[in-house]
C-alpha positions, 0 to 999 in steps of 0.5 A: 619733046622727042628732040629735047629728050634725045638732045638731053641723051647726047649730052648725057651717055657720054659723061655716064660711059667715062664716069661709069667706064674709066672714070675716078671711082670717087666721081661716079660715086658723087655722081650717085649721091648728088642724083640721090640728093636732088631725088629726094629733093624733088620727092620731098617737094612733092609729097611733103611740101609742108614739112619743116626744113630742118627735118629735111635737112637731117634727112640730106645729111643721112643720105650723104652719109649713106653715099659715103660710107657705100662708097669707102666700103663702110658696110657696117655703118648701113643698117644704123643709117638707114635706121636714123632715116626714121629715128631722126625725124621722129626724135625731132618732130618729137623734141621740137615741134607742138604738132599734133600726133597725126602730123608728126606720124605723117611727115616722119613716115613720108620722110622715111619713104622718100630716104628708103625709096631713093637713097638705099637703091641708089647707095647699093649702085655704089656696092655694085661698082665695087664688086669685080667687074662691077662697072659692067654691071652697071652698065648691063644695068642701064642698057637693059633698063633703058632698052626695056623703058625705049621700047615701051614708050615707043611701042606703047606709043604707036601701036598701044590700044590697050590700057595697063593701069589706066588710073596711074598712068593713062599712056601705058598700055600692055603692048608697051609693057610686053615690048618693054620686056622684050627689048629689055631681054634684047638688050642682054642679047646685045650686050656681050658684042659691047662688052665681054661680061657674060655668055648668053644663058638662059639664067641672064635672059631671066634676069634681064626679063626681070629687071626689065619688069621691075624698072617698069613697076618702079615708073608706075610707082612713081606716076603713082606717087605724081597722080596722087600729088598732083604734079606731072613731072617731079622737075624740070632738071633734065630737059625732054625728061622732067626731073632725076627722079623721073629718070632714075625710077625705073632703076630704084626698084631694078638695082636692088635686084641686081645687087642680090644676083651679084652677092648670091653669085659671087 
């Protein structure tokens, strides 16, 4: 299990430093619309097996458009999608389908979950990279937010005795959580000697405490959602770590915090 999610991590942080680092901007962005896709794929396969695949076929559809307009700086056009992400369902459900009021309401509110929990987080990703310095904010992103879930797994594994939220996810303890933050707030101290993007202040090391938190949130969620459905892992795609959206959880709740940091502080 250990050596196949370092051996998935070899592979993987060099492809993600070029593509985030110097890499075609257009690249890093369908990188970010295909992990949303498979995302919402694999939340889809969870919690709504049963709905109809024309209803997730729109729901794909939406999302691309989300990724596309993000990606050419069509801002305008955001809130009418994330909009669709409930009309279309409903209006679908509504015009071709005899189920009853209660099936409808259910599978179009899980759609809407899945494309609101997955695609808006992962579509303000591609907002941040256009801002100035903005790939060195992504990479201040995942740096703190991995260093933060490392730390937590590693310590939560070694040291932890006491239960965080036992009926979600029985492996996390508060010693994890607690070195979560920490490393997660050791991260940002790191960062600067990587890349020269800020000067250590107090208002960075907050922030940092505070994605570090919300990433940890983000994978109690998502343990939520996989305890409630009844499955471990949302895939297989990614060996040593289950699927994308195991991968991605903690960061779809950090990114939205960072997207507020940057537009307050522009």
């Amino acid at each position: 299990m250990h050596l196949k999610r370092w051996l998935t991590g070899i592979v993987a942080v060099p492809v993600l430093i070029y593509l985030i680092g110097i890499g075609p901007r257009w690249c890093f962005h369908l990188l970010v619309a295909i992990f949303g896709v498979i995302g919402l794929w694999e939340f889809f396969k969870i919690a709504c097996p049963g709905s109809p695949a024309w209803i997730k076929g729109g729901t794909y559809g939406l999302a691309l458009c989300l990724f596309l307009s993000a990606s050419l700086g069509n801002f305008y056009s955001v809130p009418v999608l994330i909009f669709l992400f409930a009309a279309l369902p409903l209006a679908l459900l509504m015009l071709f389908t005899g189920i009853s009021f209660r099936e409808s309401i259910d599978w179009a509110g899980r759609t809407v979950l899945g494309s609101v929990y997955i695609c808006v987080p992962l579509s303000f990703l591609i907002i941040i990279d256009r801002f100035p310095k903005g790939n060195y904010w992504i990479f201040f992103l995942l740096f703190v937010v991995f260093a933060g879930d490392t730390g937590a797994f590693y310590v939560g594994r070694t040291v932890g005795k006491h239960k965080l939220y036992p009926s979600v996810s029985p492996g996390k303890t508060w010693e994890g959580a607690v070195a979560g933050l920490l490393s997660g707030i050791g991260g940002a101290l790191v960062f600067p000697f990587l890349l020269p993007l800020y000067r250590v202040r107090p208002g960075i090391l907050l922030l940092a405490g505070a994605l570090s938190v919300l990433g940890q949130i983000g994978d109690l969620v998502e343990s939520m959602i996989k305890r409630l459905c009844g499955v471990k892992d949302s895939g297989g795609i990614l060996p040593g770590h289950g699927g994308v959206l195991d991968r991605i959880d903690a960061l779809l709740f950090a990114v939205p915090l960072l997207y507020l940091y940057l537009s307050w502080s522009a």
